[in-house]
C-alpha positions in Angstrom: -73.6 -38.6 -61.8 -72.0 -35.4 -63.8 -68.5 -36.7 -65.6 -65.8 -35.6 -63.3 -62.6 -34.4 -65.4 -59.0 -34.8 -64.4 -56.7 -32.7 -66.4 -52.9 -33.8 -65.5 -50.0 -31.6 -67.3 -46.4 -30.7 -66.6 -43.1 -29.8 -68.0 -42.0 -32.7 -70.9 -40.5 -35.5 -69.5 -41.8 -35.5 -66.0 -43.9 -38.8 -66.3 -47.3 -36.8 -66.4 -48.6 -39.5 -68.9 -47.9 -42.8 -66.6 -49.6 -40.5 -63.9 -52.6 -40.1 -65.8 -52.7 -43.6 -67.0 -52.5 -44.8 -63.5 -55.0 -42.6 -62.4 -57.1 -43.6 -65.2 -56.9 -47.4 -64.6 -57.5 -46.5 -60.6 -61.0 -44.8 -61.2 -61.6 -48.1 -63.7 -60.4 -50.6 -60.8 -63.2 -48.6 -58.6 -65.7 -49.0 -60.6 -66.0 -45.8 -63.3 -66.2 -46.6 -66.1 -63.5 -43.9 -67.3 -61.8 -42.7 -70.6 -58.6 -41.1 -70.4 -57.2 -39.2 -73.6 -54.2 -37.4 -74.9 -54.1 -33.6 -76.2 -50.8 -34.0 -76.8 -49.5 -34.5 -80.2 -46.2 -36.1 -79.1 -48.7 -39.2 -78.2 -47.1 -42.0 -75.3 -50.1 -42.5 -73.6 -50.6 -46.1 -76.3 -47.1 -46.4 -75.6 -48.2 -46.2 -71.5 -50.3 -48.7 -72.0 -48.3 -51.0 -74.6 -51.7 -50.8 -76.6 -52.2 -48.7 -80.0 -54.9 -46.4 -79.9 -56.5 -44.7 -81.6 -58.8 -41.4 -82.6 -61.9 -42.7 -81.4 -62.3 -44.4 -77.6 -61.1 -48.2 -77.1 -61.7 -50.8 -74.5 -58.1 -51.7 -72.8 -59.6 -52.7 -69.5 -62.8 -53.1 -67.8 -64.2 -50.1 -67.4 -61.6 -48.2 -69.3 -61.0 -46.5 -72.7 -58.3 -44.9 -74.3 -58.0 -42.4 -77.2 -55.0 -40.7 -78.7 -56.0 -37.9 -81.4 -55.6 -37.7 -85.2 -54.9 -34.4 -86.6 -56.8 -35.4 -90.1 -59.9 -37.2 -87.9 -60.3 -34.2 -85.8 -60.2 -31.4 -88.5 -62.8 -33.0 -90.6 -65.1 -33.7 -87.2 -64.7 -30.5 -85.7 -63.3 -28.2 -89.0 -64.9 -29.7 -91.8 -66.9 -27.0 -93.5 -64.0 -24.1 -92.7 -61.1 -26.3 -94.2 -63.1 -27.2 -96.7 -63.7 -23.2 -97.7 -60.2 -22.8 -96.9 -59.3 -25.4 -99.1 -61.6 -23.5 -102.1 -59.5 -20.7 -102.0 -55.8 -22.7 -102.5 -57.6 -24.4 -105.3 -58.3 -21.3 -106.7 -55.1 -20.1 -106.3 -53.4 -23.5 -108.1 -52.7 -25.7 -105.9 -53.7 -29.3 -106.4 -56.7 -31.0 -104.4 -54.1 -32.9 -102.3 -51.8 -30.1 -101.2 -54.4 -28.0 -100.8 -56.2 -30.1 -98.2 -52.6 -30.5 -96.1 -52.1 -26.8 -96.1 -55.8 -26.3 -94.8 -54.3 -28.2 -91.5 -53.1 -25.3 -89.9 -50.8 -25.3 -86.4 -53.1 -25.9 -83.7 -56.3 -27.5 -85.0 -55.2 -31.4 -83.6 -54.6 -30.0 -79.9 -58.1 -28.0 -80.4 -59.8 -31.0 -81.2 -58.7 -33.0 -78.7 -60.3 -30.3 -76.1 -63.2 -30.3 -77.8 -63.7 -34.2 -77.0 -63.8 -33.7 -73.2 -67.2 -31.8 -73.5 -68.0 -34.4 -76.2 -67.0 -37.2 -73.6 -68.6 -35.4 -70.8 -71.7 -34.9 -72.6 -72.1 -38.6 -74.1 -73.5 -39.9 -70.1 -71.2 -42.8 -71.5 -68.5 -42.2 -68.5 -67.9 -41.3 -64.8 -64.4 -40.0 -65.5 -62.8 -37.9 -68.1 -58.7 -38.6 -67.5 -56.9 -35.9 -69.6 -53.3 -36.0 -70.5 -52.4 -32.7 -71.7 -49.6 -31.2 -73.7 -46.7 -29.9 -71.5 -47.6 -26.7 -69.2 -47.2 -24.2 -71.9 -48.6 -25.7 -75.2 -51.6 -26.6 -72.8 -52.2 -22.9 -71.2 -52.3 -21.3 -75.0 -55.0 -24.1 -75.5 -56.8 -23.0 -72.2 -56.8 -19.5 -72.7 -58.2 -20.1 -76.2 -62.0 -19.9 -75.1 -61.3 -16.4 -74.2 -59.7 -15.0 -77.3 -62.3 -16.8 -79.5 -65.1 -15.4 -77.5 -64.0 -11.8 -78.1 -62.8 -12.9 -81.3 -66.6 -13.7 -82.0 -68.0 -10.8 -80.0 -65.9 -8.0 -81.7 -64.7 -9.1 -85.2 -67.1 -12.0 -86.8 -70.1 -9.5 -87.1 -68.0 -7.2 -89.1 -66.3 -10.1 -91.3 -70.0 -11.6 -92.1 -71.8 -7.7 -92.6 -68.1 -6.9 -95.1 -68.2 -10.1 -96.6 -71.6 -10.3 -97.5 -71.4 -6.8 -99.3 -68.5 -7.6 -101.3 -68.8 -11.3 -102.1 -70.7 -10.7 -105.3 -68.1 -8.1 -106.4 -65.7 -10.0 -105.9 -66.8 -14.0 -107.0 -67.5 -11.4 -110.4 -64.3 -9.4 -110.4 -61.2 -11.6 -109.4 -63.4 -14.9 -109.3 -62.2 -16.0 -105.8 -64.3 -18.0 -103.7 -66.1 -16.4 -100.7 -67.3 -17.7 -97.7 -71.3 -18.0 -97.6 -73.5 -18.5 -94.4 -72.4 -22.2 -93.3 -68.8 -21.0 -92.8 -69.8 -18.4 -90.7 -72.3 -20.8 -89.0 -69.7 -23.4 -88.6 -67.8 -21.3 -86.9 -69.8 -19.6 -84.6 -70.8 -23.0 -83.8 -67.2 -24.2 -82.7 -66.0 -21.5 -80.8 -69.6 -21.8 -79.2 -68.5 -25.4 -78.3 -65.3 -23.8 -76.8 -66.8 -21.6 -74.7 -68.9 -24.8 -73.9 -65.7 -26.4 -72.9 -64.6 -23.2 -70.8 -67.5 -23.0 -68.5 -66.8 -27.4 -68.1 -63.1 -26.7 -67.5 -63.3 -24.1 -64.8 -66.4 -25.6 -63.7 -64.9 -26.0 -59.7 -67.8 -28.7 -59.1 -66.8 -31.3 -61.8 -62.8 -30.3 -63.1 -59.6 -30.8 -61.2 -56.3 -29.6 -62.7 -53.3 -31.5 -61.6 -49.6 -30.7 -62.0 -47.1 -33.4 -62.0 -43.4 -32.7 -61.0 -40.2 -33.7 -60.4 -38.0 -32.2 -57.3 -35.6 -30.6 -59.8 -35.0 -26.9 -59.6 -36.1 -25.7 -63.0 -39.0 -27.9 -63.1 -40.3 -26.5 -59.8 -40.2 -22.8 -61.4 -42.3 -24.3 -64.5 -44.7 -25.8 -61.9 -44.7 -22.6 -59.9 -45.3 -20.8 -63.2 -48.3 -22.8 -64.9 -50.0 -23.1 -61.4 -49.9 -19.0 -61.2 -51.5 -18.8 -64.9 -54.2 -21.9 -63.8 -55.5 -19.3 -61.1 -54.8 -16.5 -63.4 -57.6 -18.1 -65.2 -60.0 -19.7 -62.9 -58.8 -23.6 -63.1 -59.2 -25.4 -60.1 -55.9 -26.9 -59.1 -56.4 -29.6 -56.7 -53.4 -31.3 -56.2 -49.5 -31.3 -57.3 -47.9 -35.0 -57.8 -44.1 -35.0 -57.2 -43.1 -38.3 -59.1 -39.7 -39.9 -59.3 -38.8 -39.3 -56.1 -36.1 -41.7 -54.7 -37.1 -43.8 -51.7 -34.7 -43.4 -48.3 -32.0 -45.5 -47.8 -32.2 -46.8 -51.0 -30.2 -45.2 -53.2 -26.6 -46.1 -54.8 -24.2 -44.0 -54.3 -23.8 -42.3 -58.0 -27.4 -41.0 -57.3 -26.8 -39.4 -54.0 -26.2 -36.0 -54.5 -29.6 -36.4 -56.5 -31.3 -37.5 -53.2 -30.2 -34.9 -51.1 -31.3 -32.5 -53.6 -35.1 -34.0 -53.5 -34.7 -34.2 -49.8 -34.4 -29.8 -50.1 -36.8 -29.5 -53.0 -39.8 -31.7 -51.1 -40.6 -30.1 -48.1 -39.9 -26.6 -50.3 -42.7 -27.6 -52.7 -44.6 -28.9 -50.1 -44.5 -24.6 -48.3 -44.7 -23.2 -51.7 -48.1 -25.0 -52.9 -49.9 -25.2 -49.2 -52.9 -25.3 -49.1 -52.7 -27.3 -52.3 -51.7 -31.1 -50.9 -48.2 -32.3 -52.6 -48.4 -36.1 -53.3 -45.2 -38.1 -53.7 -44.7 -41.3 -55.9 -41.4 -43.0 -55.6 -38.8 -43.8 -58.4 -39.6 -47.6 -59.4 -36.7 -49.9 -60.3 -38.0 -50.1 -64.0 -39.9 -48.8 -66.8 -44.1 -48.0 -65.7 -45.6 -49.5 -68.8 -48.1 -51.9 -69.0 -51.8 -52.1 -67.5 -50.0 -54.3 -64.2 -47.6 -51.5 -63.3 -49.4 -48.8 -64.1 -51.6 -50.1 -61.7 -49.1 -50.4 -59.1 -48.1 -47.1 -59.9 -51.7 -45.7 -59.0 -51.5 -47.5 -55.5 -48.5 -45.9 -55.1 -49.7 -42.7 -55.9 -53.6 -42.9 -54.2 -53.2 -46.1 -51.8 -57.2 -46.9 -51.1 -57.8 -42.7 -51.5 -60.7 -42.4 -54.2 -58.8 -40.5 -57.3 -61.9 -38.3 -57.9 -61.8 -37.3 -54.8 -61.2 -33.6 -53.9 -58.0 -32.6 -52.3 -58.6 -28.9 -52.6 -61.2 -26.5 -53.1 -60.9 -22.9 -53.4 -61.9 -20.0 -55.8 -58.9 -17.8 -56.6 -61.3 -14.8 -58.2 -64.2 -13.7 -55.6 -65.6 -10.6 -55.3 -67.0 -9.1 -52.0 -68.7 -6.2 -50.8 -66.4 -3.8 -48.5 -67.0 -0.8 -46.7 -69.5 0.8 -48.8 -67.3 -1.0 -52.1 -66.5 -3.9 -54.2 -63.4 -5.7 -53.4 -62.1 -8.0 -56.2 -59.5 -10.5 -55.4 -57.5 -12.6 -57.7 -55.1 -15.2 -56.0 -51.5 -14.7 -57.8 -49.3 -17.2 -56.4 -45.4 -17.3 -57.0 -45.6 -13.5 -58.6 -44.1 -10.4 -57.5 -45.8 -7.1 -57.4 -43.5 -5.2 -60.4 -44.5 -8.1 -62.5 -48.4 -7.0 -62.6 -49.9 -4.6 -65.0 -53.6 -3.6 -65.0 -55.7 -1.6 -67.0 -59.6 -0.9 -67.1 -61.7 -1.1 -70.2 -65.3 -0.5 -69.6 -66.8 -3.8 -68.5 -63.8 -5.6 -68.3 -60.3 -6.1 -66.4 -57.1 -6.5 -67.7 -54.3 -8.6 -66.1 -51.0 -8.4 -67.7 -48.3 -10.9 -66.0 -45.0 -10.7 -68.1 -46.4 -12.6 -71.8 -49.6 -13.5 -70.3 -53.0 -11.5 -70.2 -56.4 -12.3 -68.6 -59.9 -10.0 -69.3 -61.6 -10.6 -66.2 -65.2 -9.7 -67.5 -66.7 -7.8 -63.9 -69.6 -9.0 -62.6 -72.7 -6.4 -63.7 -72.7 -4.6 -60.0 -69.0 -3.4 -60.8 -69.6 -2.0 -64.6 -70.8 1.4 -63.3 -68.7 1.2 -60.6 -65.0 2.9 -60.9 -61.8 1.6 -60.1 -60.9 3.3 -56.8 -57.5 1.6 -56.0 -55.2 -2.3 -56.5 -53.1 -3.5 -53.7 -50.9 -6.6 -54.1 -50.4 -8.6 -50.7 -49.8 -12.3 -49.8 -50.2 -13.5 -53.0 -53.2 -11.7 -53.9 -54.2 -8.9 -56.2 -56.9 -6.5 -54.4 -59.0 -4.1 -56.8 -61.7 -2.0 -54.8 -64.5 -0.9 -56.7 -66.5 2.4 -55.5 -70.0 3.5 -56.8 -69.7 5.8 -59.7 -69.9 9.3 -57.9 -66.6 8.8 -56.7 -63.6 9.5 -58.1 -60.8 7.3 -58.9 -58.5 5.2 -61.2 -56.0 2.0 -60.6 -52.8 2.8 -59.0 
């Protein structure tokens, strides 16, 4: 059986770590034998579990591990030979050994690393079930849309940087005396941002990865939700299910928290419209604090009852591309966005999607690179770019 990947995120605060923790120790109770992780660097998913973890996988259960990252453990697995050129240069520029190797941790490398151990995970045949507990929505779609930048990143720039440095290194180890970066930097890091694209192609792999955002029926958390599940089709995740936790059981609530009912009563069957066909599953506010193997386990039944976790609850591809009266038509699904708020441009082979801060290269299938851009419409959700064969006029509008 190929590892099957659950990637739960959410705004801070909304419980998405006692959501993957329970979902974690659900997949165990059935049998896989799972590891769940954190990619967040504010870690609670030890604290979840009233266990400490740590960087590499421990028994808690049967059939479960747990791992929370360690920014120093994951730079020299996954960064050793760059830091360690990195760390050359600050020497050479005075800074003691110590220093220079904590300045060589730049912003970014822990939450990097910790992607980088789902394909590890994945790849090992040592588990069933990969249980990810990401960083909140934002911090983990700049991680997501990584694979794409460092592929270009490699495409366009690295051949340039190795063919420059290679004709200047000697002038310049002789000249100013500064370090330079041989081969095996280079190497290394061709390799990694190989191993991101590797973890790319796993993550928007719609046969073995599920996305799954977790909630609260409050108004701004709902936009966030609406937001992150926009940019996780923008970019070809597979979102399977939302989880509205904390929400407060009928006829059971004091009256200081009623206003705060009535509100979820509004928000619920409003997220429930907003993300069909995408199922909304509730899980009720507990009387007390979801820590511990016992309640996180009641938590799961809660949340699946006898449902298998790795099961499916959605599956649709939001890019497709189809042929059309004598054309291509391309369509992206763009939930929760208005038309104004979409920018495209063409660039040769590839597509550019501009929503607000955001930006995705759609790289077009082969049969559309000779083909031009005859016309984008915007309707129901969806953005529709027809394609024409290349004796026909015509641009995006």
């Amino acid at each position: 059986m190929s590892a099957r990947i659950l990637v739960y995120t959410g705004k801070g605060g909304v419980g998405k770590t006692s959501v993957a923790a329970a979902t974690a120790l659900a997949c165990a109770d059935k049998g896989y034998r799972t590891i769940v992780m954190s990619t967040d660097i504010a870690h609670s998913l030890g604290d979840a579990f009233a266990r400490e973890l740590g960087p590499t996988p421990l028994e808690i259960a049967p059939n479960l591990w747990a791992q929370e990252s360690d920014v120093f453990f994951n730079v020299a697995r996954y960064w050793g030979r760059i830091q360690e050129y990195a760390a050359s240069v600050l020497r050479w520029r005075g800074l003691d050994e110590v220093m220079a190797e904590e300045m060589t941790v730049l912003p970014g490398m822990d939450e990097v690393g910790s992607l980088l151990w789902i394909a590890d995970h994945h790849d090992s045949g040592n588990y069933d079930v990969v249980v990810v507990d990401a960083a909140p929505t934002g911090e983990t779609l700049r991680l997501l849309s990584l694979p794409e930048a460092a592929k270009w990143w490699m495409e366009k720039v690295e051949p340039i940087g190795r063919r420059i440095t290679k004709l200047t290194a000697p002038i310049i180890r002789r000249v100013v005396g500064m370090p330079m970066p041989g081969d095996e930097v280079f190497n290394a890091g061709e390799e990694l941002f190989a191993r991101l694209e590797y973890m790319h192609e796993l993550l928007t792999d719609h046969a073995k990865t599920s996305v799954r955002v977790v909630l609260t029926l409050e108004q701004v958390v709902i936009a966030e939700a609406q937001r992150s599940f926009t940019y996780f089709h923008l970019y070809d995740y597979p979102t399977d299910l939302v989880v509205a936790n904390r929400v407060f059981p009928d006829g059971q609530v004091w009256h200081y928290f009623r206003e705060w009912y009535e509100a979820q009563q509004r928000y619920g069957p409003m997220v429930e419209k907003m993300f069909h066909p995408i199922p909304v599953k509730k899980v009720p506010m507990f009387d007390r604090e979801m820590i511990g193997v016992e309640l996180l386990r009641e938590l799961g039944r809660a949340l699946y009852a006898d449902t298998d976790p790795t099961t499916f609850f959605y599956r649709g591809r939001p890019y497709e591309v189809v042929r059309q009266d004598g054309g291509f038509l391309l369509s992206v699904d763009l939930p929760f966005v208005e038309k104004q708020d979409i920018e495209l441009s063409r660039h040769a082979d590839e597509l550019v999607i501009d929503l607000g801060t955001w930006r995705r290269t759609l790289v077009l299938p082969r049969i559309l690179v000779d083909a031009t851009t005859e016309s984008a419409r915007f309707e129901g959700g969806t953005l529709k770019v027809r394609f024409v064969p290349s004796n026909a006029e015509g641009a995006v509008t």
